[in-house]
Chimera marker file (.cmm) of the C-alpha trace (Angstrom):
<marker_set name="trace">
<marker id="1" x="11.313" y="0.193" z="-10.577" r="1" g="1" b="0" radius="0.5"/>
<marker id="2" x="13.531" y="1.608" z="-7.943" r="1" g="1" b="0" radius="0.5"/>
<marker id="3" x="14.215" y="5.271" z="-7.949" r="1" g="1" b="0" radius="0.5"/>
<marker id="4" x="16.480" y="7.237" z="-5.752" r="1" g="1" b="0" radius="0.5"/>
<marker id="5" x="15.175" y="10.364" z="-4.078" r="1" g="1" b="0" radius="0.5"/>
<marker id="6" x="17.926" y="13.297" z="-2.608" r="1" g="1" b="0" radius="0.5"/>
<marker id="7" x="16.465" y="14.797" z="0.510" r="1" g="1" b="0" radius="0.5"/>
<marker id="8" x="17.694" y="18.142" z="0.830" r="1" g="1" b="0" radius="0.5"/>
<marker id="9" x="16.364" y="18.661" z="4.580" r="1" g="1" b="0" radius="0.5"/>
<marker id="10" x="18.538" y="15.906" z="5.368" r="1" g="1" b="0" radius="0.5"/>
<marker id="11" x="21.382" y="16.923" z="3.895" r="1" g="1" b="0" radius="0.5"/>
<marker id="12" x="21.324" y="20.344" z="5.192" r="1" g="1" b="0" radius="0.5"/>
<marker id="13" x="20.971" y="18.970" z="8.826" r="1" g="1" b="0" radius="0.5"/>
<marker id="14" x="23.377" y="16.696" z="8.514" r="1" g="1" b="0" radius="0.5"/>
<marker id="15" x="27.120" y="16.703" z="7.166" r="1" g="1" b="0" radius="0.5"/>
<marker id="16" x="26.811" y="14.414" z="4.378" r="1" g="1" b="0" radius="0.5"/>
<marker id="17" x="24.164" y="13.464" z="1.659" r="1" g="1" b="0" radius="0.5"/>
<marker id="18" x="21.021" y="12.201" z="2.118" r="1" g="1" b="0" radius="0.5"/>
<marker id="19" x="19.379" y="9.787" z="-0.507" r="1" g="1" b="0" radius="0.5"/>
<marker id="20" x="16.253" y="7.362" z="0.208" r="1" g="1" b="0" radius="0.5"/>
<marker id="21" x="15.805" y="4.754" z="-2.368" r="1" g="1" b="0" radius="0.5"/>
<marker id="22" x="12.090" y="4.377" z="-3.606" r="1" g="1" b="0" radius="0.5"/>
<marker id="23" x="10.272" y="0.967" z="-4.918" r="1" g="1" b="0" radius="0.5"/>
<marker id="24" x="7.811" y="2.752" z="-7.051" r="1" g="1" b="0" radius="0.5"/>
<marker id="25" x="7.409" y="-0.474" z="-9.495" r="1" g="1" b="0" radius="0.5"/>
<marker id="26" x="4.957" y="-2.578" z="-10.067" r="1" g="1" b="0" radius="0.5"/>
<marker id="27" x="4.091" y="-5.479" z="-7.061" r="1" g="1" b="0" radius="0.5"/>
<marker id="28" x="4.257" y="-9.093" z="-7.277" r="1" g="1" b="0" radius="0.5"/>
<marker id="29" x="1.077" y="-10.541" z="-7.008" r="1" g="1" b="0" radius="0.5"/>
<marker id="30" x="2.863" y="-12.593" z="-3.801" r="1" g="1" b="0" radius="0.5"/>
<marker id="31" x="2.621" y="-8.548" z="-2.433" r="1" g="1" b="0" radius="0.5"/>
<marker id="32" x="-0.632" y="-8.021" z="-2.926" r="1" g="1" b="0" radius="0.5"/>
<marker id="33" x="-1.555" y="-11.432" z="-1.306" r="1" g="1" b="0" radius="0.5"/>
<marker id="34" x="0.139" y="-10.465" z="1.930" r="1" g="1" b="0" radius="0.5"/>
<marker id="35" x="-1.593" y="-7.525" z="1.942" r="1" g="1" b="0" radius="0.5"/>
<marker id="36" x="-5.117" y="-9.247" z="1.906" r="1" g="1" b="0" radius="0.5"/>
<marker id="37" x="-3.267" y="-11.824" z="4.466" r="1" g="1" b="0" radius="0.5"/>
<marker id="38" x="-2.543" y="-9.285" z="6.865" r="1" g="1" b="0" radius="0.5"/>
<marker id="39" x="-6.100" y="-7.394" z="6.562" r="1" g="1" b="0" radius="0.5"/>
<marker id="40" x="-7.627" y="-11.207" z="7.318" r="1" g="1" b="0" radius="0.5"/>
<marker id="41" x="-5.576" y="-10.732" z="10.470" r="1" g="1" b="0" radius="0.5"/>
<marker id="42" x="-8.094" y="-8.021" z="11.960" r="1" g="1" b="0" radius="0.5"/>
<marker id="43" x="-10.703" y="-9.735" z="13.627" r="1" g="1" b="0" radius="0.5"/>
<marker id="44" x="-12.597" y="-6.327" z="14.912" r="1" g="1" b="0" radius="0.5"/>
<marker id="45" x="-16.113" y="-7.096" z="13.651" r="1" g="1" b="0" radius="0.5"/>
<marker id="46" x="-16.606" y="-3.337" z="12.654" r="1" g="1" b="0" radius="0.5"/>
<marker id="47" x="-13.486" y="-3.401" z="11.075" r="1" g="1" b="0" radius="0.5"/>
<marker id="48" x="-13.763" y="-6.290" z="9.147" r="1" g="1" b="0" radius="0.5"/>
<marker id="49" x="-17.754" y="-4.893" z="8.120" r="1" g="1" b="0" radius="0.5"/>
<marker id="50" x="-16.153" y="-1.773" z="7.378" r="1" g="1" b="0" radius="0.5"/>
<marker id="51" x="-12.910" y="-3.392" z="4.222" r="1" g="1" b="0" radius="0.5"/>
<marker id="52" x="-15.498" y="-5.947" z="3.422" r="1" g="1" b="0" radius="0.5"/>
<marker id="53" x="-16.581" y="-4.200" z="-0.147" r="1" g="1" b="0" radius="0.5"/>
<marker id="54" x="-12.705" y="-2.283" z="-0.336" r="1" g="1" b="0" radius="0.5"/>
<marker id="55" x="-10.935" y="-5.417" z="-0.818" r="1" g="1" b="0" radius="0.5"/>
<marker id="56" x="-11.085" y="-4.787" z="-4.730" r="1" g="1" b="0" radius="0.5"/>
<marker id="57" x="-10.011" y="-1.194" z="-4.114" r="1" g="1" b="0" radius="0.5"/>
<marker id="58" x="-7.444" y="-0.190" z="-6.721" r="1" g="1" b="0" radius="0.5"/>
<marker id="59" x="-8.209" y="-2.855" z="-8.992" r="1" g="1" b="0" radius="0.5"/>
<marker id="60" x="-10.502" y="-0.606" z="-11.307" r="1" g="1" b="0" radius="0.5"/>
<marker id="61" x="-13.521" y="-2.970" z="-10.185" r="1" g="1" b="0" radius="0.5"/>
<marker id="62" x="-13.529" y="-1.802" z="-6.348" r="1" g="1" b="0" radius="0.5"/>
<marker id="63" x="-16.201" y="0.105" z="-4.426" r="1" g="1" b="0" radius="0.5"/>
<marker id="64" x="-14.007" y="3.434" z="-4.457" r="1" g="1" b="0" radius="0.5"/>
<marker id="65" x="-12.770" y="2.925" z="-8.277" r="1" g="1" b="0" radius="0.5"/>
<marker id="66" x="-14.692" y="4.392" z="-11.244" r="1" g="1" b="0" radius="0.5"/>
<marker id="67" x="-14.376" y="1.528" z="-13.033" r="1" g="1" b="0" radius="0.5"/>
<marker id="68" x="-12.091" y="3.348" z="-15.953" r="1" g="1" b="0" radius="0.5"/>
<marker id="69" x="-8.887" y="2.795" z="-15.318" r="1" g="1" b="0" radius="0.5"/>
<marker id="70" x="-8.150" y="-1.033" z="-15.151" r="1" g="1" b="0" radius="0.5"/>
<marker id="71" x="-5.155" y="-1.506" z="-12.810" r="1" g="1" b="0" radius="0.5"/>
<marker id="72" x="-4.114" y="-5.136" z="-12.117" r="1" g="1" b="0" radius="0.5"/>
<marker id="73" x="-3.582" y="-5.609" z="-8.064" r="1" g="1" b="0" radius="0.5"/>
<marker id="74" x="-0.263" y="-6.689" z="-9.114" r="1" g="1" b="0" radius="0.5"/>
<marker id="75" x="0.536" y="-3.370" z="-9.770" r="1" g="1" b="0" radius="0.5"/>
<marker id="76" x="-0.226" y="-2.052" z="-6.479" r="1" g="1" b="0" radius="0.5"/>
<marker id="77" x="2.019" y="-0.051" z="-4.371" r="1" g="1" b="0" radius="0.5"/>
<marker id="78" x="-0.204" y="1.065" z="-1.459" r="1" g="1" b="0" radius="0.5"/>
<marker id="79" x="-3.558" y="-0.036" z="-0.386" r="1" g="1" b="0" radius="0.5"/>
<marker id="80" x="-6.132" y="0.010" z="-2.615" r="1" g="1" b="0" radius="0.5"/>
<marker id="81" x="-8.394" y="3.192" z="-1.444" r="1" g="1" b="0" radius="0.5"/>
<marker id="82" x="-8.320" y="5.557" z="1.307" r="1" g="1" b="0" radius="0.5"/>
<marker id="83" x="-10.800" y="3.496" z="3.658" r="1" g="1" b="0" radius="0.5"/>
<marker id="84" x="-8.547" y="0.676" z="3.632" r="1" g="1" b="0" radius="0.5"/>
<marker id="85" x="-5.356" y="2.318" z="4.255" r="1" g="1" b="0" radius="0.5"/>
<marker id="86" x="-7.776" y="4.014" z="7.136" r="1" g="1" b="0" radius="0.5"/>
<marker id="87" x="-8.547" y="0.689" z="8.662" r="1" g="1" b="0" radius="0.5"/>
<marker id="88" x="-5.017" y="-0.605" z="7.725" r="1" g="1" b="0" radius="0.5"/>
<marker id="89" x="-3.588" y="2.071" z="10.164" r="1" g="1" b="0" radius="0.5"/>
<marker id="90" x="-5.524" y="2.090" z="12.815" r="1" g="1" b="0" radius="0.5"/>
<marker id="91" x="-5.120" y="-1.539" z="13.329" r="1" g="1" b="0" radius="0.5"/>
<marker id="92" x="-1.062" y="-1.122" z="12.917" r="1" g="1" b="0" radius="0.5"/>
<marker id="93" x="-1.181" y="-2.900" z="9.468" r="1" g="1" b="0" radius="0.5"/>
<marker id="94" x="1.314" y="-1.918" z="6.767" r="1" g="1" b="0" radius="0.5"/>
<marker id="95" x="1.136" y="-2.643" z="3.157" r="1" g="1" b="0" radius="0.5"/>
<marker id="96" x="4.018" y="-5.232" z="2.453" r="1" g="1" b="0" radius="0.5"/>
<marker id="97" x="7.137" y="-3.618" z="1.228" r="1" g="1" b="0" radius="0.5"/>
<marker id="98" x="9.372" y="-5.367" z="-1.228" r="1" g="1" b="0" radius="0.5"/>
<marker id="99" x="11.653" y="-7.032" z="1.428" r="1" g="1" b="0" radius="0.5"/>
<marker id="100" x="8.565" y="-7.779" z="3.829" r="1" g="1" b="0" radius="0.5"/>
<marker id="101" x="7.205" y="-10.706" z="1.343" r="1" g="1" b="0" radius="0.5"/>
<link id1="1" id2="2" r="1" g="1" b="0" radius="0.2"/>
<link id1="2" id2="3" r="1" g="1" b="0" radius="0.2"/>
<link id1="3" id2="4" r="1" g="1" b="0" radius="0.2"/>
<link id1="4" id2="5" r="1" g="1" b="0" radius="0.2"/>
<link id1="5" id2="6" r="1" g="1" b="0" radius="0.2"/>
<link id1="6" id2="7" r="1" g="1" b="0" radius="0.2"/>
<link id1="7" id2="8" r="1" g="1" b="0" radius="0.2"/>
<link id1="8" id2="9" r="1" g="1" b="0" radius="0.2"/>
<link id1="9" id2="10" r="1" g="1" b="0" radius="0.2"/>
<link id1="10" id2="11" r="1" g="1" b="0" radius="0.2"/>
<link id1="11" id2="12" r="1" g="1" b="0" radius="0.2"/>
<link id1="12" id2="13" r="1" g="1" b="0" radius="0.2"/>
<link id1="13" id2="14" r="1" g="1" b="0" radius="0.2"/>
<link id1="14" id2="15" r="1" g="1" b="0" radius="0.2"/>
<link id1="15" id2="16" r="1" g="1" b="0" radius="0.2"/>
<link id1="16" id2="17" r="1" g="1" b="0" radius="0.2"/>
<link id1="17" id2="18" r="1" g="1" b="0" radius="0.2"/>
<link id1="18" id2="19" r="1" g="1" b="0" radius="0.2"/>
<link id1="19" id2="20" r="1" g="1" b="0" radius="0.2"/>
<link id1="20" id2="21" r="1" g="1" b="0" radius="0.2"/>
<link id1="21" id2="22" r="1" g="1" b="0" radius="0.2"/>
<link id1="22" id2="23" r="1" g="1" b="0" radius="0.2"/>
<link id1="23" id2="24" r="1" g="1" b="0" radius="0.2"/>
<link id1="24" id2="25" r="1" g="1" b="0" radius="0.2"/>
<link id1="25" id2="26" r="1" g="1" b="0" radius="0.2"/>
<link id1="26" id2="27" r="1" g="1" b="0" radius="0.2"/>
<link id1="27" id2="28" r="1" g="1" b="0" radius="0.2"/>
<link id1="28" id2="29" r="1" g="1" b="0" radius="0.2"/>
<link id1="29" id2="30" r="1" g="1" b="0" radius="0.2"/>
<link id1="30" id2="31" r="1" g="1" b="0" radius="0.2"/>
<link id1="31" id2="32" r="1" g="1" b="0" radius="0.2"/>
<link id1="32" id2="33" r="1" g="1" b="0" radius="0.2"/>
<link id1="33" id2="34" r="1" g="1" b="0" radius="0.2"/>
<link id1="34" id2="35" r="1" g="1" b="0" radius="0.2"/>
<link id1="35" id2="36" r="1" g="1" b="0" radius="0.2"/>
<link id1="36" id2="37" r="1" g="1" b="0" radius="0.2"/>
<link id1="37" id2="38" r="1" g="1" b="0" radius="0.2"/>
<link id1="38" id2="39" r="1" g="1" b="0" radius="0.2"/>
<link id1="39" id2="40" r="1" g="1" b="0" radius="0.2"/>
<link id1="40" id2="41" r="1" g="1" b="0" radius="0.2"/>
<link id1="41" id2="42" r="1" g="1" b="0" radius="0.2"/>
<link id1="42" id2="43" r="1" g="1" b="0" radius="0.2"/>
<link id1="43" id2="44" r="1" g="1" b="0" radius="0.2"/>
<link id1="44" id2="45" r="1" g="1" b="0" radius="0.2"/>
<link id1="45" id2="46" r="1" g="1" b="0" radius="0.2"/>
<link id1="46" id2="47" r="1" g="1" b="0" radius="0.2"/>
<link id1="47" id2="48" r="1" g="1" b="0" radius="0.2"/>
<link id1="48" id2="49" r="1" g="1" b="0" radius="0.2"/>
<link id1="49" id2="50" r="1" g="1" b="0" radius="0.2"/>
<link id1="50" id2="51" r="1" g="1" b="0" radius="0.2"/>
<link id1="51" id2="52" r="1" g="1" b="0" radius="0.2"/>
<link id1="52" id2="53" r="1" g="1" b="0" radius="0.2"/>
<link id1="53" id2="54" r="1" g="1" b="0" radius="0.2"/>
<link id1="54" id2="55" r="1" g="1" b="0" radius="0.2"/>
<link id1="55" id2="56" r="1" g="1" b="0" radius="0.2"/>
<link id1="56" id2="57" r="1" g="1" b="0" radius="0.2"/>
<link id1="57" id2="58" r="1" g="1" b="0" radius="0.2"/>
<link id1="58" id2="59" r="1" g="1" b="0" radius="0.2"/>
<link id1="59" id2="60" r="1" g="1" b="0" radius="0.2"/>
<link id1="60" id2="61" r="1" g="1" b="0" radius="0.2"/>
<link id1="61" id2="62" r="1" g="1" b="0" radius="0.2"/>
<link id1="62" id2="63" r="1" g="1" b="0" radius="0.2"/>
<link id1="63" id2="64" r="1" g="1" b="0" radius="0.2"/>
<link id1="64" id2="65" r="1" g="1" b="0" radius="0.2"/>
<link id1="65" id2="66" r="1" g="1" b="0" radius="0.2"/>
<link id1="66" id2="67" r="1" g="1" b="0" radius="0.2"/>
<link id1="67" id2="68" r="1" g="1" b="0" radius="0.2"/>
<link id1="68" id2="69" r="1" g="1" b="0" radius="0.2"/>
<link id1="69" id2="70" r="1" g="1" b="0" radius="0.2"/>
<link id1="70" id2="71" r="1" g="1" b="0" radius="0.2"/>
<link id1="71" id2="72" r="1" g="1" b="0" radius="0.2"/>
<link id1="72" id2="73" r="1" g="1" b="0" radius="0.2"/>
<link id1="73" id2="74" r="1" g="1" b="0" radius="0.2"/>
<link id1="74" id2="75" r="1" g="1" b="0" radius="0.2"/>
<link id1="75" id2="76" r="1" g="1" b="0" radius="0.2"/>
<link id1="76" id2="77" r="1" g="1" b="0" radius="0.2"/>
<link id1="77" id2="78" r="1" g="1" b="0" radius="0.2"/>
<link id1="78" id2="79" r="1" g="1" b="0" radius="0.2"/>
<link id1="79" id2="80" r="1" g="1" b="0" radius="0.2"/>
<link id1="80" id2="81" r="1" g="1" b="0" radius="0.2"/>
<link id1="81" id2="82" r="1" g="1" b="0" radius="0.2"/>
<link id1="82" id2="83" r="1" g="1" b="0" radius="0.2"/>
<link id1="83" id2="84" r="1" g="1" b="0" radius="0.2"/>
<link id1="84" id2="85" r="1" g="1" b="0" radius="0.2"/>
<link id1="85" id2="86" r="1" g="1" b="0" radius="0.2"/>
<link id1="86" id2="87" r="1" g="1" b="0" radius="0.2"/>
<link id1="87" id2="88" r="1" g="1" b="0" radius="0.2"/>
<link id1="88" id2="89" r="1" g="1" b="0" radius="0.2"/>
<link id1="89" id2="90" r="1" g="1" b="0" radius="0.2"/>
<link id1="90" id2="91" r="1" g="1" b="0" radius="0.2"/>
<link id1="91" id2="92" r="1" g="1" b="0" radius="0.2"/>
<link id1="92" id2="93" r="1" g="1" b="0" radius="0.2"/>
<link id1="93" id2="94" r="1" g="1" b="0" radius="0.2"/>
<link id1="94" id2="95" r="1" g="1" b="0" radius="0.2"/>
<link id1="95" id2="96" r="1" g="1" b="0" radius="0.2"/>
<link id1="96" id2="97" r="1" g="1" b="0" radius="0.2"/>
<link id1="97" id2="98" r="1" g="1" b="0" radius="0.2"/>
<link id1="98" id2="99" r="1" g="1" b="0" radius="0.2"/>
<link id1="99" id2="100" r="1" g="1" b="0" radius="0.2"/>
<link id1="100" id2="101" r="1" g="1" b="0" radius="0.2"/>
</marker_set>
């Protein structure tokens, strides 16, 4: 669902309104395959060691996940745990936005 988000420090700075439009809805599963598509791009051998048991991250089966809340990939909106999204950035790799797929 997008959401619309008035940022006041912007507004105050600037002579007009400022409002940033947020995709806080659930992903396509297309999303979430990009995602693993550009982590497959990193071929550091440390890095790739390192996401190996993350991929499922988020998914309520991962590594980092306690297993009690069941969240379908497809409703991702970020990477799946805070390793990943580690890894993710210092490799320059950013979770697929809507309009990236």
């Amino acid at each position: 669902m997008t959401r619309h988000e008035y940022d006041e420090d912007a507004s105050a700075r600037l002579p007009m309104d400022v409002v940033h439009e947020i995709d806080d809805g659930p992903a396509p599963v297309s999303r979430w395959i990009e995602a693993m598509r550009r982590l497959n791009a990193i071929d550091d051998p440390l890095g790739r060691l390192v996401l190996a048991p993350h991929r499922d991250c988020g998914s309520g089966t991962g590594e980092c996940d306690s297993g009690l809340d069941e969240m379908p990939m497809a409703i991702r909106t970020d990477w799946g745990c805070e390793t990943t999204a580690v890894i993710a950035t210092h490799f320059g790799v950013a979770y697929p936005a809507g309009a990236d797929i």
